[in-house]
C-alpha positions as CSV (number, residue, x, y, z in Angstrom):
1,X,176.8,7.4,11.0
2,X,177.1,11.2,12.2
3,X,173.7,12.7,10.8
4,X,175.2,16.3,11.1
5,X,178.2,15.5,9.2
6,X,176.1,14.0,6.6
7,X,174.0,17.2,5.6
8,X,177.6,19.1,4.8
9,X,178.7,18.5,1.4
10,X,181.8,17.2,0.0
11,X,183.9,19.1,-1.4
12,X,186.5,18.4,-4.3
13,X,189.5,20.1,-4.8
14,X,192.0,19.5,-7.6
15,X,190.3,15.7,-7.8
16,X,190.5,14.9,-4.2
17,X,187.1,14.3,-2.2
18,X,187.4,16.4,1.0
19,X,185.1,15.4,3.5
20,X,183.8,17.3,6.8
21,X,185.5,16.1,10.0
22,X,188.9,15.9,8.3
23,X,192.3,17.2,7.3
24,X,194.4,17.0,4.3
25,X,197.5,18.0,3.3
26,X,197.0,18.5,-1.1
27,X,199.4,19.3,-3.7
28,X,197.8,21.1,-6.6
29,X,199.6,20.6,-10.0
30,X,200.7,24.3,-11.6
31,X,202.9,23.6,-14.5
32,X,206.7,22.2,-14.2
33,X,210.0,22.8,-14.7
34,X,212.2,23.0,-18.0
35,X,213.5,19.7,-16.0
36,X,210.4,18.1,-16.6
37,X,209.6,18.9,-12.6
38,X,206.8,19.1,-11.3
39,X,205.5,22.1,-9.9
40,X,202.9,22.1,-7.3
41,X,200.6,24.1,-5.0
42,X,200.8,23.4,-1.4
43,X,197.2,23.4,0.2
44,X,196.2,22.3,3.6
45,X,192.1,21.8,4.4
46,X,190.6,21.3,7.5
47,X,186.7,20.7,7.8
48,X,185.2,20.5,10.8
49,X,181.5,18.2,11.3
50,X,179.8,21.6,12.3
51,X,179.1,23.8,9.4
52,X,180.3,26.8,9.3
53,X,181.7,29.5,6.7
54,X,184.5,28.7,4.4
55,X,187.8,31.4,4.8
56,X,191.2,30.6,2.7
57,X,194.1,31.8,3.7
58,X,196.9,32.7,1.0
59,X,200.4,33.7,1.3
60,X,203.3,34.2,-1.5
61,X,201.4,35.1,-4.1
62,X,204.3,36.9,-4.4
63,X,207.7,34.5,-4.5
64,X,209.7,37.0,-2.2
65,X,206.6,37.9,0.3
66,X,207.7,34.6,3.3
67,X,205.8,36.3,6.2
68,X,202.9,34.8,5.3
69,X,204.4,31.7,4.9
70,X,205.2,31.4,8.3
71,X,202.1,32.8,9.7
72,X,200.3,29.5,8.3
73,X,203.1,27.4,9.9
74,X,202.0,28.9,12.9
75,X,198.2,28.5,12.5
76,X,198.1,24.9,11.3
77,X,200.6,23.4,13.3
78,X,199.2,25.1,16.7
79,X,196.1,24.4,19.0
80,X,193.5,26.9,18.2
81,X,191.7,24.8,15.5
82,X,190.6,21.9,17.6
83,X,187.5,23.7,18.2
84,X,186.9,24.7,14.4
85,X,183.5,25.2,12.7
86,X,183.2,25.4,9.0
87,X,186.2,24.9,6.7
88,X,189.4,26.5,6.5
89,X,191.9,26.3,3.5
90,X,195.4,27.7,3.7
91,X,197.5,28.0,0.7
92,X,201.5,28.8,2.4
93,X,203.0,29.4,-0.8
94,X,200.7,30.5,-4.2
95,X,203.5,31.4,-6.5
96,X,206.3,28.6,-5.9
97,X,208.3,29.6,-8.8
98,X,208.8,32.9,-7.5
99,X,209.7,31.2,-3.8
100,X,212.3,28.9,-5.8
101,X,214.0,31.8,-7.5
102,X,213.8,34.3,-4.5
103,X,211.6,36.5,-6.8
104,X,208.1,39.0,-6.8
105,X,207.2,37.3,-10.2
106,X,207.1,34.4,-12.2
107,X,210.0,33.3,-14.7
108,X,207.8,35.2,-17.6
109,X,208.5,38.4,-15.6
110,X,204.2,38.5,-15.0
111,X,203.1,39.8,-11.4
112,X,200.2,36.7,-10.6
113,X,198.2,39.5,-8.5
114,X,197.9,41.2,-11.9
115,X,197.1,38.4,-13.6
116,X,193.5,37.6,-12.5
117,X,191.6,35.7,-13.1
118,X,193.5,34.3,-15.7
119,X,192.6,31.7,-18.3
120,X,193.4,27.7,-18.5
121,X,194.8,28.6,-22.1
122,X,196.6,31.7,-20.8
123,X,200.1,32.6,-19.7
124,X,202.0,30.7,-17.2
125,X,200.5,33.4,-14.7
126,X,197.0,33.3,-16.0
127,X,196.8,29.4,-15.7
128,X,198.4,29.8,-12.1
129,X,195.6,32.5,-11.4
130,X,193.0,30.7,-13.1
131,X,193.6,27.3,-10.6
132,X,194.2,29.4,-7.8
133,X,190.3,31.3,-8.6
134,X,188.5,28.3,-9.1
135,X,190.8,25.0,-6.5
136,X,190.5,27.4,-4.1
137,X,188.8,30.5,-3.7
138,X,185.3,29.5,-5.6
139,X,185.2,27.5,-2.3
140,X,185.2,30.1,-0.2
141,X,183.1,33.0,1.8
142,X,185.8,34.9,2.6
143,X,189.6,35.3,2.2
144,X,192.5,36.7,3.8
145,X,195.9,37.4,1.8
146,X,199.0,37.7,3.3
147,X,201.5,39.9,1.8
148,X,204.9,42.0,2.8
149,X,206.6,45.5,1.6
150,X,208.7,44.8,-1.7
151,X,212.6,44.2,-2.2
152,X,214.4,46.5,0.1
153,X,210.8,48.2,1.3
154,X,209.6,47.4,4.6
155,X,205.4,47.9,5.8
156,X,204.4,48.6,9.3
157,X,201.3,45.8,10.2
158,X,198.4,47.2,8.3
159,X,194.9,45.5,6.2
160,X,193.7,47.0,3.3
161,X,190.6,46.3,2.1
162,X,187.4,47.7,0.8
163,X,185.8,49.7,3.5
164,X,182.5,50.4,2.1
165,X,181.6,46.9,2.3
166,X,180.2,46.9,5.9
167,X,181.0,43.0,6.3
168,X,184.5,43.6,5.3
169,X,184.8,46.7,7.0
170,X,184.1,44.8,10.8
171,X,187.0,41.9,9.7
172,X,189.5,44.5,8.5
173,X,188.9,46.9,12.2
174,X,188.5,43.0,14.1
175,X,191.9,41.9,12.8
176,X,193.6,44.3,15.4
177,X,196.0,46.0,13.4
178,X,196.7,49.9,14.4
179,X,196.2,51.0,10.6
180,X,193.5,50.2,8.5
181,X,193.6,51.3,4.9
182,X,191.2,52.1,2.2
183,X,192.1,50.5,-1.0
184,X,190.6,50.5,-4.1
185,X,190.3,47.2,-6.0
186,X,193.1,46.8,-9.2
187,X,193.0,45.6,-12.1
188,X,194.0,42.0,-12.5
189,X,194.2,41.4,-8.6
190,X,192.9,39.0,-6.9
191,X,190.7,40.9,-4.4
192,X,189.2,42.3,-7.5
193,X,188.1,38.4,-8.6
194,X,187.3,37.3,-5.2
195,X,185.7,40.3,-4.8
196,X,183.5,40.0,-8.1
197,X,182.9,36.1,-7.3
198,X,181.2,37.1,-3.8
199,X,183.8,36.7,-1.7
200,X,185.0,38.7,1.2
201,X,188.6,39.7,1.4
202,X,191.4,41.3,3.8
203,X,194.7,41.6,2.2
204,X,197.3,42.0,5.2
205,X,200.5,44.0,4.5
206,X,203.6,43.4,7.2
207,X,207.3,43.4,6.9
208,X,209.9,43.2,4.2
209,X,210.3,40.9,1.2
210,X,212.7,37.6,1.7
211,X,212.9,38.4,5.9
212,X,210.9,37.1,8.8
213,X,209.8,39.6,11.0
214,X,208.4,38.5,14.4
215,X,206.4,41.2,15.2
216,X,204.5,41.0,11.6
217,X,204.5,37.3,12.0
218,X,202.7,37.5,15.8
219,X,200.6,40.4,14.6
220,X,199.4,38.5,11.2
221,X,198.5,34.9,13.3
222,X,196.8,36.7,16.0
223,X,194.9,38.7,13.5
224,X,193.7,35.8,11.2
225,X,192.4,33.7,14.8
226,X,190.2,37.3,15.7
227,X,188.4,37.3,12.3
228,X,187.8,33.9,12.6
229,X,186.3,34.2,15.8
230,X,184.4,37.0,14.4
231,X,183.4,34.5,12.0
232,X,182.2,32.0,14.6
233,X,184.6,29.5,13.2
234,X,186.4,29.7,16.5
235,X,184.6,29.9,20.2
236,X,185.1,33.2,21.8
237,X,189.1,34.0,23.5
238,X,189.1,34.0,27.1
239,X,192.1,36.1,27.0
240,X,191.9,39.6,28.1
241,X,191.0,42.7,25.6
242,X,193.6,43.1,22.6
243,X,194.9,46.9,23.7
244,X,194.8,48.1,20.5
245,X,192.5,50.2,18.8
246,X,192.3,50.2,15.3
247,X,192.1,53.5,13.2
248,X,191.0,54.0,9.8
249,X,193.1,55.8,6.8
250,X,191.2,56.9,3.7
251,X,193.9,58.4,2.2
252,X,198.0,57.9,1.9
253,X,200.5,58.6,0.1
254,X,204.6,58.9,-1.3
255,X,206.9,60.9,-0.9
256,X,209.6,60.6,-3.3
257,X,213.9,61.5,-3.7
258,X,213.9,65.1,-4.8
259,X,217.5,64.2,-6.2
260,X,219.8,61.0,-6.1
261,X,222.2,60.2,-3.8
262,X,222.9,58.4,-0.7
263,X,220.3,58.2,1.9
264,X,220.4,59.5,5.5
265,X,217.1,58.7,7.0
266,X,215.5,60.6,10.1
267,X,212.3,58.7,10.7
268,X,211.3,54.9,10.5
269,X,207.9,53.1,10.1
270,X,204.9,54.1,12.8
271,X,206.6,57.1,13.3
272,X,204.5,60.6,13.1
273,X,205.3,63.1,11.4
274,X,204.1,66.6,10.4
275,X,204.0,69.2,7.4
276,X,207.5,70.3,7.0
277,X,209.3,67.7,8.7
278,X,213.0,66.4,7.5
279,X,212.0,63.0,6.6
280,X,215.7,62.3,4.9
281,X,218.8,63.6,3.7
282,X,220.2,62.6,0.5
283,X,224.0,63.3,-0.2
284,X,226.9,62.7,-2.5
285,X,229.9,60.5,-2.3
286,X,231.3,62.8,-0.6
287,X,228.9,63.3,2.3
288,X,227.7,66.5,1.1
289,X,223.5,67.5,1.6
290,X,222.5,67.9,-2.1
291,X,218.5,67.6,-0.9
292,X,216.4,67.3,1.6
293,X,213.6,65.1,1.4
294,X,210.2,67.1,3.5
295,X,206.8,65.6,5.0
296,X,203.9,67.2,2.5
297,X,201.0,66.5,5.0
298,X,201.0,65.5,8.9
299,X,200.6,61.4,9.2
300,X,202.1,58.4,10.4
301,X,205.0,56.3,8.5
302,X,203.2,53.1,7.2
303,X,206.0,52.4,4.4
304,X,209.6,53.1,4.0
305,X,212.6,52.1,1.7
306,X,215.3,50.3,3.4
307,X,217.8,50.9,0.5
308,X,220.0,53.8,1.4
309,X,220.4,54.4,-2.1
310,X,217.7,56.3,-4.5
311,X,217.0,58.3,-7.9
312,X,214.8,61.0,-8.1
313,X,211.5,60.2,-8.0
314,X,211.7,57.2,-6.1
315,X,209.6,56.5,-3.3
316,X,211.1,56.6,0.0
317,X,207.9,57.2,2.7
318,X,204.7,56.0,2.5
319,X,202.7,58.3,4.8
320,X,198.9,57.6,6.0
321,X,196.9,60.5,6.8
322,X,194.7,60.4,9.7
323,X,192.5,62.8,11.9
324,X,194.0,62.2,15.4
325,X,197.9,60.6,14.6
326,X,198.6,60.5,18.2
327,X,196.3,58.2,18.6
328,X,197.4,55.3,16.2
329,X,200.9,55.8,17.5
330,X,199.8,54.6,20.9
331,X,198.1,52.1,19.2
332,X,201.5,51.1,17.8
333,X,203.3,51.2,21.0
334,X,200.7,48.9,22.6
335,X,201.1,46.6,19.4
336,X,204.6,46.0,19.9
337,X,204.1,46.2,23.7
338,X,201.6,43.4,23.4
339,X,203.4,40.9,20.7
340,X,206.8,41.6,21.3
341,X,207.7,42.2,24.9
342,X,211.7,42.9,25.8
343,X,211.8,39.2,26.6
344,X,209.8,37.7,24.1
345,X,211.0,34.4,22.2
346,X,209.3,32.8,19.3
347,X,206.6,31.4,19.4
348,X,206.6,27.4,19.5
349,X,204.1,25.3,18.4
350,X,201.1,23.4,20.8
């Protein structure tokens, strides 16, 4: 009998005994279909025999956010967790009604990451929260949610998190990323639960909804394997320094269509601008400037609407404000430098 693996606990998830040493492959029941289907919860454990923290990893919280999705493929299916210490639960896909129906939100039009931490007796949404809260994340030490821009938005690779916690502050600047957000915890989020449960948690923003992007796919896996290493979950990389340095926003903002129209856009994501740039044109059917649509503050382009097509008052740029720009656009470059040479291909599974 392994004496070390007998001082770590089971642990039980959704019934099933999940013991150190192992991997399992679980489906948590969530509801079903008008069909009488079954809908379930996709969650993959592995526990190593040496103790260690426990970290969940969640994607698709939001049905149209597949990034994430992918970035677990990635993680579970490659080599890096041979060498694992504690226990590591990734959850691909959160919110599979929203996944079958291409969608941000459940079929009772709820937003789940609005919705915590729910109720067994709740909503659709608040049972879904409730299971996720305590299957899952009353598990855990810390967290790390995986999301993308909305419909027809797109996010430059960025964490937000709660920078005043000094713990979370040193995952959120390890996870390499060139921008680092303050955020403030919402309402009905889950940060806000995980956060009030004791739990430490990134949330990483990258990409647009329904697309895979590579460079938000490399960036997000890479990420995820440098806070665990922070963690000591994993043994220290051998490869040489990450070139990117990390810089932190406290503030950011949106600029919004000043008229409506068609859209002529002049700058794209990790871009810099300044006060009194021409972000965007917006014209009529007929090609004719009606607007022009004008940075506020210098900063660099974390956030942008794909959409050539707006109302007034809709956002278009989402700008973060920092003390030296220049220097999180080099950051940028060397991101996309790093991850996503001129002759990259995907990566492939060890």
């Amino acid at each position: 009998m392994n004496t070390r693996a007998s001082r770590l606990p089971a642990m039980t998830i959704a019934g099933e005994t999940i013991e150190p040493g192992n991997s399992y492959k679980l489906n948590v029941p969530i509801g079903s279909l008008y069909t009488s289907t079954d809908m379930t919860m996709p969650v993959y454990i592995k526990r190593s025999r040496k103790p260690g923290p426990t970290l969940f990893i969640s994607a698709a919280i939001h049905g149209d956010e597949l990034n994430g999705v992918e970035i677990i493929n990635r993680l579970i299916n490659g080599s890096r967790l041979r060498n694992l210490r504690g226990t590591l639960i990734c959850v691909p896909v959160v919110n599979p009604f929203g996944v079958v129906n291409q969608s941000r939100y459940l079929p009772d039009r709820r937003d789940l990451n609005r919705s915590f931490p729910g109720s067994p007796k709740g909503s659709l949404a608040g049972r879904m929260a409730d299971t996720f809260l305590n299957e899952i994340v009353a598990h855990c030490d810390y967290g790390i949610d995986l999301h993308t821009g909305a419909i027809h938005r797109s996010n430059l690779p960025q964490i937000r998190a709660n920078l005043d916690d000094e713990e979370t502050r040193l995952m959120a600047l390890e996870f390499g990323v060139p921008v680092v957000l303050n955020a403030n915890l919402r309402d009905g989020s889950l940060r806000e639960s995980a956060n009030e449960m004791g739990v430490k948690i990134l949330l990483y923003e990258a990409g647009e909804a329904l697309r895979y992007d590579e460079l938000c796919i490399r960036a997000g896996e890479r990420g995820i394997l440098r806070v665990m290493r922070l963690l000591n979950m994993l043994p220290p990389s051998r490869q040489k320094k990450f070139p990117i340095e990390p810089l932190v926003a406290r503030n950011s903002g949106w600029v919004r269509a000043t008229d409506s129209g068609f859209v002529r856009a002049f700058r794209q994501l990790g871009d810099k601008v300044e006060k009194g740039d021409v972000l965007a044109s917006i014209c009529d059917p007929f090609g004719d400037e009606v607007d022009r649509v004008v940075a506020s503050k210098d900063g660099i382009v974390i956030g942008n609407q794909n959409l050539p097509l707006v109302h007034e008052g809709d956002a278009m740029f989402h700008i973060a404000y920092f003390k030296e720009p220049d220097d999180v656009v080099e950051s940028i470059e060397n991101m996309q430098d790093s991850l996503l040479p001129d002759d990259a291909e995907p990566i492939q599974a060890n």
